[in-house]
MIGU-229053 format. One record per residue: residue number from 1; residue in three letters; chain; x, y, z of N, C-alpha, C, CB in turn. Coordinates in steps of 0.2 Angstrom, whole numbers, always signed. Glycine has a CB too. Example, Ala and Ser with C-alpha at 12.3 -4.5 7.8 and 13.67 -1.06 7.14 Angstrom:
! residues 2
   num   residu   chaine    n.px    n.py    n.pz   ca.px   ca.py   ca.pz    c.px    c.py    c.pz   cb.px   cb.py   cb.pz
     1      Ala        A     +66     -28     +39     +62     -22     +39     +66     -16     +39     +57     -22     +45
     2      Ser        A     +64     -11     +35     +68      -5     +36     +64      +0     +39     +70      -3     +29
//
This chain:
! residues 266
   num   residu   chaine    n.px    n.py    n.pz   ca.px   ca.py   ca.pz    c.px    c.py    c.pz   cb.px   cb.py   cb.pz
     1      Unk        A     -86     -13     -95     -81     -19     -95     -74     -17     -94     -82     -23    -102
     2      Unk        A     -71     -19     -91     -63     -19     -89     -58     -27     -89     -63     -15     -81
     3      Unk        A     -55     -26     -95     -49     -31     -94     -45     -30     -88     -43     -31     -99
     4      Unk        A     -43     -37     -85     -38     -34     -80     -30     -37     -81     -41     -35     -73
     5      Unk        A     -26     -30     -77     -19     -35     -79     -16     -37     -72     -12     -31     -84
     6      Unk        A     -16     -41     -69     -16     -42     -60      -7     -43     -59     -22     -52     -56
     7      Unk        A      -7     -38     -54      +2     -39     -53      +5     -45     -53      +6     -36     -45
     8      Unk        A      +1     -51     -49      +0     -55     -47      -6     -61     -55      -2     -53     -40
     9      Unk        A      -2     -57     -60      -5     -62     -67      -2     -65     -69      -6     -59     -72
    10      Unk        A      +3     -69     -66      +4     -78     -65     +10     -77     -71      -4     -84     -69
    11      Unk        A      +7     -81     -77     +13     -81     -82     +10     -77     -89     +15     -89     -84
    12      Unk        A      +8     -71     -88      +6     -68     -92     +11     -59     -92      -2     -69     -91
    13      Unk        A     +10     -56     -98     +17     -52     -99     +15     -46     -95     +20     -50    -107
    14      Unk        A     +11     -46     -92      +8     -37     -91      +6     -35     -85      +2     -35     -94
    15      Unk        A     +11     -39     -81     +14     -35     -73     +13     -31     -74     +21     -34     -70
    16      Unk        A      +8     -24     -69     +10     -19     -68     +14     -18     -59      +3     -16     -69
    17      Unk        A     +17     -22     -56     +21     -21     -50     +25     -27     -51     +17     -21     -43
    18      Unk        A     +32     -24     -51     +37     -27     -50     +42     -27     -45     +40     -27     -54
    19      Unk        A     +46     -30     -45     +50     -32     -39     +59     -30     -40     +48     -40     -38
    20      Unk        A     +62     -30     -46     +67     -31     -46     +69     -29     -55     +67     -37     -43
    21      Unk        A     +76     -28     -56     +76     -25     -63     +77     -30     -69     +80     -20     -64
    22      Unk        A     +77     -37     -68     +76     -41     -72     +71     -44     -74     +80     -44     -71
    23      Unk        A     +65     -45     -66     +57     -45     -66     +57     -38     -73     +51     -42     -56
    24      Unk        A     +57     -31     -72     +54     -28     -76     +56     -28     -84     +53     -23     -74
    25      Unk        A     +63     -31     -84     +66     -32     -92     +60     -38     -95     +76     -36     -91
    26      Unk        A     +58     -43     -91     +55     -49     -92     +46     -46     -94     +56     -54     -85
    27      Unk        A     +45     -41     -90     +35     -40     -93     +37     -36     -98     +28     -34     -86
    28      Unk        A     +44     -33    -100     +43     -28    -106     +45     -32    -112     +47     -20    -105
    29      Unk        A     +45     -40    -112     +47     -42    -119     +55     -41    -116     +44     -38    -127
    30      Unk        A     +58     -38    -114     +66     -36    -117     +70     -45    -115     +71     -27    -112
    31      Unk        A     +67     -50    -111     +69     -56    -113     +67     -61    -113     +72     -56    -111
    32      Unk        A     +67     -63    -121     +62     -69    -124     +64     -74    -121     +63     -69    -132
    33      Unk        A     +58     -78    -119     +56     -84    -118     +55     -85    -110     +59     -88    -121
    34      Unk        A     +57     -78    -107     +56     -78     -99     +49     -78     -97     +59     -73     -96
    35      Unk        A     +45     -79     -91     +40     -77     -89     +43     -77     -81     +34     -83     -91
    36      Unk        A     +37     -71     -79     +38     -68     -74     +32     -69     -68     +40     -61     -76
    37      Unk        A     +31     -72     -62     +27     -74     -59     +27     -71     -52     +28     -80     -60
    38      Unk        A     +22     -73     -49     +22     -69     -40     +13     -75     -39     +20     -55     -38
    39      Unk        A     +16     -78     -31     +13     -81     -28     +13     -77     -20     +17     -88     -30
    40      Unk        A      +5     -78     -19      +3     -74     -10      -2     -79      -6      -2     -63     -11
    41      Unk        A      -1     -81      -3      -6     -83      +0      -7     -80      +9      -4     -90      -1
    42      Unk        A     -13     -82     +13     -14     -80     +17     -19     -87     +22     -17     -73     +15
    43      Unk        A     -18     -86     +30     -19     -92     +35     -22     -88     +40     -12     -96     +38
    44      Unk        A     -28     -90     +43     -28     -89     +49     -29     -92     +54     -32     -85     +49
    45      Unk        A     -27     -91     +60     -26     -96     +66     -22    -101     +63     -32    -100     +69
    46      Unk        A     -16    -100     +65     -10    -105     +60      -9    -110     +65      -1    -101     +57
    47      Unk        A      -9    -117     +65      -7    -121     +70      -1    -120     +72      -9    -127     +68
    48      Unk        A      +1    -122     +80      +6    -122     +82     +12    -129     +83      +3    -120     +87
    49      Unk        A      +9    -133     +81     +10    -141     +80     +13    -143     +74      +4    -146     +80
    50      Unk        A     +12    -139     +68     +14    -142     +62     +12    -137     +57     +10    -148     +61
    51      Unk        A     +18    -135     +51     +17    -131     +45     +11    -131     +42     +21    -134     +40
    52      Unk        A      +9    -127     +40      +5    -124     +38      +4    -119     +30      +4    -121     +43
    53      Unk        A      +4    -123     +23      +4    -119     +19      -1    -113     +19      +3    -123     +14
    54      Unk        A      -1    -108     +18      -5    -102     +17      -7    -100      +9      -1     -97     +21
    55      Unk        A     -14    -102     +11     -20    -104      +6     -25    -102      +5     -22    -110      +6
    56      Unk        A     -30    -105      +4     -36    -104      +5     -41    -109      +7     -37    -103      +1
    57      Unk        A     -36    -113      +8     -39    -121     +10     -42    -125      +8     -43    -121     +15
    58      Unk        A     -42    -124      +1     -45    -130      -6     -41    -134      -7     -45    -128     -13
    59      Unk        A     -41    -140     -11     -39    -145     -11     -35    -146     -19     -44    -150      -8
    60      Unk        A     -31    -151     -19     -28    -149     -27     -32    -156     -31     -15    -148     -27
    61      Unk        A     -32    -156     -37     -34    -162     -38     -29    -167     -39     -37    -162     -44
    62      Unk        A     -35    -173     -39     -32    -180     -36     -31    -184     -43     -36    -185     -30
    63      Unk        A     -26    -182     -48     -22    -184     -53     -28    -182     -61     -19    -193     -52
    64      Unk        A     -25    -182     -67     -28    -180     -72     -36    -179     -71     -27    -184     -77
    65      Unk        A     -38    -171     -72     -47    -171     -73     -48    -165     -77     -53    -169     -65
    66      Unk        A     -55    -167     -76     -59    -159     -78     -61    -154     -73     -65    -159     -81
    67      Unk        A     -65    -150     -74     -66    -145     -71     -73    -141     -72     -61    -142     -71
    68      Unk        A     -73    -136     -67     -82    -135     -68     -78    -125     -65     -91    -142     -61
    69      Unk        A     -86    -119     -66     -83    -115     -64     -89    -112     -61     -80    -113     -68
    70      Unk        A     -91    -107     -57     -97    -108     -54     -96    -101     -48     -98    -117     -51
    71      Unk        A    -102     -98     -48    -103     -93     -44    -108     -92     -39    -103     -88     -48
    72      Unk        A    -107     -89     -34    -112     -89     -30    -118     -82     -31    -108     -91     -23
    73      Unk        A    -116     -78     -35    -120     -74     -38    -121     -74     -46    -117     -69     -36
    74      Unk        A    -124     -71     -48    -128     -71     -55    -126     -64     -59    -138     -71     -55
    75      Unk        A    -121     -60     -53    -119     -53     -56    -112     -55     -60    -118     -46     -49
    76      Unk        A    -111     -61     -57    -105     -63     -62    -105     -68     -67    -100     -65     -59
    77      Unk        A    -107     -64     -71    -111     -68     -80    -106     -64     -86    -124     -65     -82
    78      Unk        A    -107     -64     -90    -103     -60     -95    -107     -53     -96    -104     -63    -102
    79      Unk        A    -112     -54     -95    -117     -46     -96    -120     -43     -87    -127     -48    -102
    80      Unk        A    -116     -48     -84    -116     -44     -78    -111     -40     -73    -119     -48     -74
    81      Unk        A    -112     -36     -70    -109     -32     -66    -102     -34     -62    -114     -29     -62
    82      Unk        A    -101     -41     -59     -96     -43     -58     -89     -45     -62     -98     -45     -55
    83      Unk        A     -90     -52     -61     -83     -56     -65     -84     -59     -71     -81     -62     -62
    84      Unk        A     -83     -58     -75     -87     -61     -82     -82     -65     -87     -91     -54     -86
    85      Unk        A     -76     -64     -84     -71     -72     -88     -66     -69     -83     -67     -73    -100
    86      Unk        A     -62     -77     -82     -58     -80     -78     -51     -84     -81     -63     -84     -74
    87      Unk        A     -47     -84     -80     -41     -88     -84     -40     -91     -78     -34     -83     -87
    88      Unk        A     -38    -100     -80     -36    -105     -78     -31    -108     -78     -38    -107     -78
    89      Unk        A     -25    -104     -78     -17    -110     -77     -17    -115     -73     -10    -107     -74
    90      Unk        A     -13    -120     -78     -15    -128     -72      -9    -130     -76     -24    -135     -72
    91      Unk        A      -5    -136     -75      -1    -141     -76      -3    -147     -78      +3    -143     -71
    92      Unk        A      -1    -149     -83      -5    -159     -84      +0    -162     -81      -6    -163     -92
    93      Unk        A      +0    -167     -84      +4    -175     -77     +13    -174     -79      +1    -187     -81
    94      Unk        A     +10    -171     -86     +18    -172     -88     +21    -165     -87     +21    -174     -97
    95      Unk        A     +19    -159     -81     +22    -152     -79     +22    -149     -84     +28    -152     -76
    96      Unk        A     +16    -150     -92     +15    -146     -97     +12    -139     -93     +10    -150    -104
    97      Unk        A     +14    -133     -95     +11    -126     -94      +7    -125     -97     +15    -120     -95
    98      Unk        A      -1    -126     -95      -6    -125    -100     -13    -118     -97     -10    -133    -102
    99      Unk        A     -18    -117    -101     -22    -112     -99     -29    -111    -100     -19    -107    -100
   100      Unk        A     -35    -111     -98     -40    -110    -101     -45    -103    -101     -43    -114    -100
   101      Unk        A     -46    -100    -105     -49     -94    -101     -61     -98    -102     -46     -82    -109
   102      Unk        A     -63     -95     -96     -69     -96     -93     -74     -91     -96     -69     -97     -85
   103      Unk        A     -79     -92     -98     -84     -85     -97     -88     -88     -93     -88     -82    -105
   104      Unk        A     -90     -85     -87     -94     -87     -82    -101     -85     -83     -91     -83     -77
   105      Unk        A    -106     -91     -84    -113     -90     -82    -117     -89     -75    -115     -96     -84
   106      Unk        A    -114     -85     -71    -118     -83     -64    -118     -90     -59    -126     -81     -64
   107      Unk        A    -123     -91     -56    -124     -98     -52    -124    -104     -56    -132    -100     -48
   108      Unk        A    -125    -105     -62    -125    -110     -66    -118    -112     -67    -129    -109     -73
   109      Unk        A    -114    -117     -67    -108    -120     -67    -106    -123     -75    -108    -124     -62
   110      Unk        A    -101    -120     -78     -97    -119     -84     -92    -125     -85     -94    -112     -84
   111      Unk        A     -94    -130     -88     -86    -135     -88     -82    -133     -93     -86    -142     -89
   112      Unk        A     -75    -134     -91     -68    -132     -95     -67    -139    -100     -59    -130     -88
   113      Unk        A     -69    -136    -106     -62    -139    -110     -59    -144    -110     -57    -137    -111
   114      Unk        A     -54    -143    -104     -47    -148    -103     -51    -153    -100     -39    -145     -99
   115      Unk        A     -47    -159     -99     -48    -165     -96     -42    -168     -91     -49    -168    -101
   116      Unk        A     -35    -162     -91     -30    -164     -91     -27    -162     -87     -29    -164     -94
   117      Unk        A     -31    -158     -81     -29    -156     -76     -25    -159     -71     -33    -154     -74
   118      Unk        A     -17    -157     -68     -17    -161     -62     -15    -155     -56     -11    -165     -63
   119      Unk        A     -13    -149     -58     -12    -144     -52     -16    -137     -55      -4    -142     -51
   120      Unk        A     -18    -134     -50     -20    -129     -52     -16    -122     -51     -28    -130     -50
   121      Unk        A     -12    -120     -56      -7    -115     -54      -8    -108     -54      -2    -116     -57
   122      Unk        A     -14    -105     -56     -16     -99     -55     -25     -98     -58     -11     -93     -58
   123      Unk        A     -28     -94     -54     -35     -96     -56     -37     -86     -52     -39    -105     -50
   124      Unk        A     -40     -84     -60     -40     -77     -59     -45     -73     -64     -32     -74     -59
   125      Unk        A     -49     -66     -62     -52     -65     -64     -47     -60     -73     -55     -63     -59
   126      Unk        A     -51     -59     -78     -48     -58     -82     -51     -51     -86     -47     -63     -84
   127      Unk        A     -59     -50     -86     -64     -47     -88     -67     -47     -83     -66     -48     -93
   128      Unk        A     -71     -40     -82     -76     -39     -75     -79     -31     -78     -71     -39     -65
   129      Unk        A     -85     -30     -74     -91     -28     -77     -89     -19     -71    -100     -35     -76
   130      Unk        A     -96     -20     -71     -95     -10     -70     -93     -11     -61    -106      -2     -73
   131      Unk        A     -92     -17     -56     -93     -19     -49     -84     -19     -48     -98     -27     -47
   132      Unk        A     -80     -21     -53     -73     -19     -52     -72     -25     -50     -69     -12     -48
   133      Unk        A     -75     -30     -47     -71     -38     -47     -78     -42     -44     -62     -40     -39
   134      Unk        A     -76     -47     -40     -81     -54     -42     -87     -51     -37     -77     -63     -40
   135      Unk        A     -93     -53     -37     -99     -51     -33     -99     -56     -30    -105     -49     -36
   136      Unk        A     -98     -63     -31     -99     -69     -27     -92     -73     -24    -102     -73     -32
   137      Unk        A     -94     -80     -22     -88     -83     -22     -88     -87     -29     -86     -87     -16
   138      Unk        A     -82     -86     -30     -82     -91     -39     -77     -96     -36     -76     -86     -48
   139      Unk        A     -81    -102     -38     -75    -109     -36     -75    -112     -43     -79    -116     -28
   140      Unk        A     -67    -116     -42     -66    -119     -48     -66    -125     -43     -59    -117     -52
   141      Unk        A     -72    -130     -48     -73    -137     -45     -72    -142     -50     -79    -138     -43
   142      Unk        A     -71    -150     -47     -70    -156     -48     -79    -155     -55     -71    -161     -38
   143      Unk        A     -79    -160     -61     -82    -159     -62     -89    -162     -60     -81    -157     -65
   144      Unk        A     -91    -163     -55     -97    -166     -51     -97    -160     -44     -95    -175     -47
   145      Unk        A     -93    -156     -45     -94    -152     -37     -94    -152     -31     -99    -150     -36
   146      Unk        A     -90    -158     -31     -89    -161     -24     -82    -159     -21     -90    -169     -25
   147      Unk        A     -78    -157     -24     -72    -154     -21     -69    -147     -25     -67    -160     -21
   148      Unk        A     -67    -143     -21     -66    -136     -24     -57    -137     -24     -69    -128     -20
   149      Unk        A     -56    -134     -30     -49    -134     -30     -46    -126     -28     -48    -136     -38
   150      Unk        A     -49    -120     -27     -48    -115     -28     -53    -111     -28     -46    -114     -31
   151      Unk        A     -51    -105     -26     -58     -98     -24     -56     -93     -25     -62     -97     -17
   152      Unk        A     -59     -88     -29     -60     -81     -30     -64     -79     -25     -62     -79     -36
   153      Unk        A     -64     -75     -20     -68     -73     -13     -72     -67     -16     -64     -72      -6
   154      Unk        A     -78     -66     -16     -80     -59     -18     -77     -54     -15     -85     -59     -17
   155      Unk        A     -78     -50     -20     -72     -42     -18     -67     -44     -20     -70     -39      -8
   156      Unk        A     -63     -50     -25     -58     -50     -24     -56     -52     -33     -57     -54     -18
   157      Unk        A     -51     -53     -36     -51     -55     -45     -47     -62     -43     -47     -48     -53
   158      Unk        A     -42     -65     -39     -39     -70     -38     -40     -74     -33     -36     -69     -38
   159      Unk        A     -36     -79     -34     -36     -84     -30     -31     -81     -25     -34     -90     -32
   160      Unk        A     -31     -86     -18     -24     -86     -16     -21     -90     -11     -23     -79     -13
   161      Unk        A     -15     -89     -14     -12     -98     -11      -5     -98     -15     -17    -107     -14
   162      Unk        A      -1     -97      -5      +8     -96      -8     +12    -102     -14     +14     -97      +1
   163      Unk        A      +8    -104     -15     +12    -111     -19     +13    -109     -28      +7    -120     -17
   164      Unk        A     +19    -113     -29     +20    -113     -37     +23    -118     -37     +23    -107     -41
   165      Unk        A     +23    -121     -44     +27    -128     -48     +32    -124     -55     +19    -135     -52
   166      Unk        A     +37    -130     -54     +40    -127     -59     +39    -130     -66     +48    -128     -58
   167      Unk        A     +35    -129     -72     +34    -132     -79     +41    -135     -80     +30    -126     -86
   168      Unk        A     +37    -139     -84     +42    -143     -88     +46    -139     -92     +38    -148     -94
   169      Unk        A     +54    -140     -94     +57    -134     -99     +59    -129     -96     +53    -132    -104
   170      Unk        A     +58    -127     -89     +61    -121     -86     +64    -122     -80     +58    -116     -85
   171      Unk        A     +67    -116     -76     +70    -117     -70     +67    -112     -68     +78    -118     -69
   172      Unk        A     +65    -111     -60     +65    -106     -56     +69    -101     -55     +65    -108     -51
   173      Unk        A     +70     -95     -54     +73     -93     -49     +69     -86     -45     +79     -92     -52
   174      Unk        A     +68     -87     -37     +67     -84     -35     +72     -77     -33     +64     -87     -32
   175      Unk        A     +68     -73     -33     +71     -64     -28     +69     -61     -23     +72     -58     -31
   176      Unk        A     +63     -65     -20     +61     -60     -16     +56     -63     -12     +58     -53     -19
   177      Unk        A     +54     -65      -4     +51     -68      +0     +49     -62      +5     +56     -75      +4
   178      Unk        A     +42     -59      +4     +36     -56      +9     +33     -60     +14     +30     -54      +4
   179      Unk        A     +33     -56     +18     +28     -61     +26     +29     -57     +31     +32     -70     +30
   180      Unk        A     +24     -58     +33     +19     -54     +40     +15     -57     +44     +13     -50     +38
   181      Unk        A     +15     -56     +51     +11     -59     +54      +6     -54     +57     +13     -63     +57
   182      Unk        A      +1     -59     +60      -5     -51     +64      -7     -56     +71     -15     -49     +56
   183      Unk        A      -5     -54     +78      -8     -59     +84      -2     -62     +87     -11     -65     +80
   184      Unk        A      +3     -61     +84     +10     -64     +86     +15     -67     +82      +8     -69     +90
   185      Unk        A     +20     -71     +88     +24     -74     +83     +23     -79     +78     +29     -75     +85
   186      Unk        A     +25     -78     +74     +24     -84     +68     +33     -84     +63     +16     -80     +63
   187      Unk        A     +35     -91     +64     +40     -95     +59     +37     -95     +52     +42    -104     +61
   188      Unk        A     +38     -93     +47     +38     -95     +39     +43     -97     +38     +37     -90     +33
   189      Unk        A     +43    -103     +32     +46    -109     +30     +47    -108     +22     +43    -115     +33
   190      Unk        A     +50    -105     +19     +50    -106     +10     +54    -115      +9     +56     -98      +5
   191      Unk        A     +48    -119      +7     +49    -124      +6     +50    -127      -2     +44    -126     +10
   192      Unk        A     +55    -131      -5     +57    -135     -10     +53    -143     -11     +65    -135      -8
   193      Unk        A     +49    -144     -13     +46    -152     -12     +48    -155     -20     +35    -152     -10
   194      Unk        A     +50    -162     -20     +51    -166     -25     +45    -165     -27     +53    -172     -23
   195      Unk        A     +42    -165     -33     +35    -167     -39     +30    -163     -35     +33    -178     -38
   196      Unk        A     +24    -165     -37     +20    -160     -33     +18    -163     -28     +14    -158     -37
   197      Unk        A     +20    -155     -23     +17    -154     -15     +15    -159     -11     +13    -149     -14
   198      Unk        A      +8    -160     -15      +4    -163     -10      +4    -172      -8      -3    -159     -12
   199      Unk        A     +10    -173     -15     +10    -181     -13     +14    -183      -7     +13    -185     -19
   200      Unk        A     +12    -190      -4     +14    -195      +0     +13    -188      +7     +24    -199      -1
   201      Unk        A      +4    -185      +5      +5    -181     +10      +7    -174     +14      +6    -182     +11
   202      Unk        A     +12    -174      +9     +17    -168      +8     +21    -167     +13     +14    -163      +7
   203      Unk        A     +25    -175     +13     +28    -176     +18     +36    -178     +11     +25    -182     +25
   204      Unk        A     +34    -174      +5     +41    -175      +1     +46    -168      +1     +39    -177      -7
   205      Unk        A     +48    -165      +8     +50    -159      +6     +59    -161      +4     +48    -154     +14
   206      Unk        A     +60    -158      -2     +67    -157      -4     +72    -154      +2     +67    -152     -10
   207      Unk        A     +70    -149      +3     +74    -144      +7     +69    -138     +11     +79    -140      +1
   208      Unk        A     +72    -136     +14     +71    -130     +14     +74    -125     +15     +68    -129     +19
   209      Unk        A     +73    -116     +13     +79    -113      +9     +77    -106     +11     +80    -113      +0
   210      Unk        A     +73    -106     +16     +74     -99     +21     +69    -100     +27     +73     -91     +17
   211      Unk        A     +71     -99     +33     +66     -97     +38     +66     -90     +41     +66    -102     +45
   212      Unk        A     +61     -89     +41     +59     -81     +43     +55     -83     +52     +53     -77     +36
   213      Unk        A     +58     -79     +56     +53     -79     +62     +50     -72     +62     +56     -82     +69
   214      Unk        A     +44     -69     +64     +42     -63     +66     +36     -63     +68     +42     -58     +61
   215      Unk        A     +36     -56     +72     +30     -55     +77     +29     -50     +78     +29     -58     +83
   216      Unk        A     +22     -52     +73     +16     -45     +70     +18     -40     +69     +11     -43     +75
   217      Unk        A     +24     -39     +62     +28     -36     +58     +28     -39     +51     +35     -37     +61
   218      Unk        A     +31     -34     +48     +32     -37     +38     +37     -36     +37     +28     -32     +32
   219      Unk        A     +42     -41     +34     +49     -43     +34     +49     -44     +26     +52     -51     +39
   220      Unk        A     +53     -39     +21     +54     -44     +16     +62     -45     +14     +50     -40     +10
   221      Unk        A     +63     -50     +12     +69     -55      +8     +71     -54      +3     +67     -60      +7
   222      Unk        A     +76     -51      +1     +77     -48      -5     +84     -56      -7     +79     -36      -4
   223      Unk        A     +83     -59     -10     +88     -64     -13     +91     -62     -19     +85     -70     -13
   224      Unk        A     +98     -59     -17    +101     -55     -24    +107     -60     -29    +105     -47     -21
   225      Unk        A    +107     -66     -25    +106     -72     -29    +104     -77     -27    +109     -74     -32
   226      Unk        A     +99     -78     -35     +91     -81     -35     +92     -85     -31     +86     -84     -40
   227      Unk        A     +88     -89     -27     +85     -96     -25     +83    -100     -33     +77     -93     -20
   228      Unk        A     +87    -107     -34     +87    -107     -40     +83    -115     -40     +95    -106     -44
   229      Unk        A     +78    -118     -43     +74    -123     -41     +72    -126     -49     +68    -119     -36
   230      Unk        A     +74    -133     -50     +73    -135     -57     +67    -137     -57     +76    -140     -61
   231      Unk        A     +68    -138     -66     +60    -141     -68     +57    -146     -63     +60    -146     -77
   232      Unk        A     +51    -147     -63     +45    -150     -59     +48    -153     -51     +41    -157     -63
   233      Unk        A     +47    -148     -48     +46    -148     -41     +42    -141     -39     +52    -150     -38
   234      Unk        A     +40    -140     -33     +34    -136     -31     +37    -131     -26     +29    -141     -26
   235      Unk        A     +36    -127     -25     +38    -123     -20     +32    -119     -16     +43    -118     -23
   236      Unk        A     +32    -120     -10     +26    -118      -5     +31    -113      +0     +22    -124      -1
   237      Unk        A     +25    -108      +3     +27    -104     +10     +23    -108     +15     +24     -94     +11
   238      Unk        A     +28    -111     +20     +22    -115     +25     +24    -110     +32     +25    -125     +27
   239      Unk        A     +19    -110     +38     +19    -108     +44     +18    -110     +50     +16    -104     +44
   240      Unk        A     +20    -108     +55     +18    -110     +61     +19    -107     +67     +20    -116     +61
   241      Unk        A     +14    -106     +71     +14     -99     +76     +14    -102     +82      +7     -93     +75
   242      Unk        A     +16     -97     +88     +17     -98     +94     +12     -99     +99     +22     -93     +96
   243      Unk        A      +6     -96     +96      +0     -96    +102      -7     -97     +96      +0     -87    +108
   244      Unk        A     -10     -97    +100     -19     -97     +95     -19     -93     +91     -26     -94     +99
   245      Unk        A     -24     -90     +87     -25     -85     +83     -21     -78     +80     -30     -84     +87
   246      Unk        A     -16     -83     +78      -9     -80     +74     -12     -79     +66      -1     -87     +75
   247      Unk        A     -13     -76     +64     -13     -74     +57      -5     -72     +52     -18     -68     +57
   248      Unk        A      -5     -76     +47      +3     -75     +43      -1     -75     +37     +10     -81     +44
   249      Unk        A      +4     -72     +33      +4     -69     +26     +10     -68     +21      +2     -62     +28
   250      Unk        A     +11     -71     +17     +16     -72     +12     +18     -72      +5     +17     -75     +14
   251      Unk        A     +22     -69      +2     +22     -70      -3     +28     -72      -6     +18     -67      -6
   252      Unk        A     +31     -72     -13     +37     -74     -18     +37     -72     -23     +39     -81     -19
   253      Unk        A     +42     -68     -27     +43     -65     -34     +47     -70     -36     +47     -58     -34
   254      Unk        A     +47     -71     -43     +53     -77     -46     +50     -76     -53     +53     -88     -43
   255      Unk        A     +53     -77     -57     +56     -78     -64     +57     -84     -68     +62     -76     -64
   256      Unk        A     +54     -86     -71     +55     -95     -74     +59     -93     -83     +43    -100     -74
   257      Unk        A     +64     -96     -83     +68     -96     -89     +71    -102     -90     +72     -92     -89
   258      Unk        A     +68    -102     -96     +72    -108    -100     +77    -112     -99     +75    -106    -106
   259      Unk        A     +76    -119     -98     +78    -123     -96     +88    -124     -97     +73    -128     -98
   260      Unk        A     +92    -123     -92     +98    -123     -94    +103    -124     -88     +99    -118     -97
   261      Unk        A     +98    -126     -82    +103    -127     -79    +102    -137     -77    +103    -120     -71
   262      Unk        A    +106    -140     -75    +108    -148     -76    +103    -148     -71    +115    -152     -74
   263      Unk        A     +99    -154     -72     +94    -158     -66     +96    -161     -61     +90    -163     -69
   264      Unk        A    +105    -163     -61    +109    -168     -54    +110    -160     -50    +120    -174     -58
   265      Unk        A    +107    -156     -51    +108    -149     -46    +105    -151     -38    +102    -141     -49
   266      Unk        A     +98    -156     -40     +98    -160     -31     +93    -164     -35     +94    -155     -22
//
């Protein structure tokens, strides 16, 4: 059995890769009531017509639910060799920061607790057996099963999908925008949206606050001051490539602290 602490461990204190020296003042406790975050997602064949979050191509839920949790193998149970508990950060309606941890029953599907799910903001393994990460695909579903919010791919302990929301009570600020493409050129878009992303279609974009173009290269963005983004609104990496079978890749470091800067900011 192995705990894991994933660089990419959402809002939890035990980053082992950072980015910057106030990211590592923030995983060592040295400043209280910060949380320190990284979002990555990945696209393949990125359409040429239109943005393209980079995801995993699940869908987010469609206002307060529950949830279910479920594997496509039986090695990921508590006494088996794969994934055997999973942590679930999600947002309720009112952009509360909440979390459940899962112990996973193999193929047989596990329902969460909450009821009060409206986004699902990090979905990751947490404990895993003598196989080092998941043996299956673990989907976090609707609970009837009919729509997946998220996926751990086997071989792998996370989700992934460039997007984050800001909780209620804090502000953003990012430092650091990763992206690559593989196939060609490809535009990345770090995108600002009013409330969460995906309403009125996700045609509510605030702003947008950097474009990056490259082709089939790794550019990173070092913003040495933050990208600063208030409580509840979303922030996504969207894309969109020049020819067919463009593959892009992306990610964002940021820092969420206590709420203090004015909400008339935009």
């Amino acid at each position: 059995m192995t705990n894991i602490n994933w660089p990419c461990d959402f809002y939890d204190s035990k980053l082992s890769v950072v980015s910057t020296n106030i990211t590592t003042a923030i995983v060592n406790g040295q400043v209280k009531g910060y949380l320190a975050g990284y979002r990555y997602g990945e696209k393949n064949n990125i359409s040429q017509t239109q943005m393209q979050t980079l995801d995993d191509g699940s869908s987010p839920p469609q206002g307060p639910t529950g949830a279910r949790v479920v594997s496509t193998s039986n090695n990921d149970s508590i006494n088996g060799t794969g994934a055997q508990k999973v942590r679930i950060v999600y947002l309720n309606e009112n952009w509360d920061l909440k979390s459940e941890i899962v112990q996973l029953n193999g193929t047989t599907p596990v329902n969460l607790n909450a009821q009060d799910i409206c986004h699902i903001e990090a979905f990751y393994v947490i404990q895993v057996g003598s196989n080092g990460s998941a043996s299956g695909n673990i989907t976090l579903q609707n609970p009837t099963g009919s729509q997946t919010f998220s996926t751990i791919n086997a071989g792998f302990n996370q989700s992934f999908k460039a997007v984050a929301h800001v909780p209620k009570g804090y502000t953003m600020l990012i430092n650091q925008l990763t992206v690559s493409s593989n196939g060609g050129y490809c535009k990345f878009y770090l995108c600002v949206y009013k409330n969460f992303e995906q309403i009125n279609g996700g045609n509510n974009i605030l702003f947008i606050t950097d474009i990056i173009g490259i082709n089939s290269v790794n550019f990173t963005q070092n913003f040495f001051i933050p990208i600063v983004v208030t409580e509840k609104h979303s922030v996504k990496i969207t894309a969109m490539a020049s020819k067919n079978g463009v593959s892009g890749f992306g990610g964002f470091w940021f820092y969420l602290q206590p709420k203090v800067i004015n909400d008339n900011l935009y």
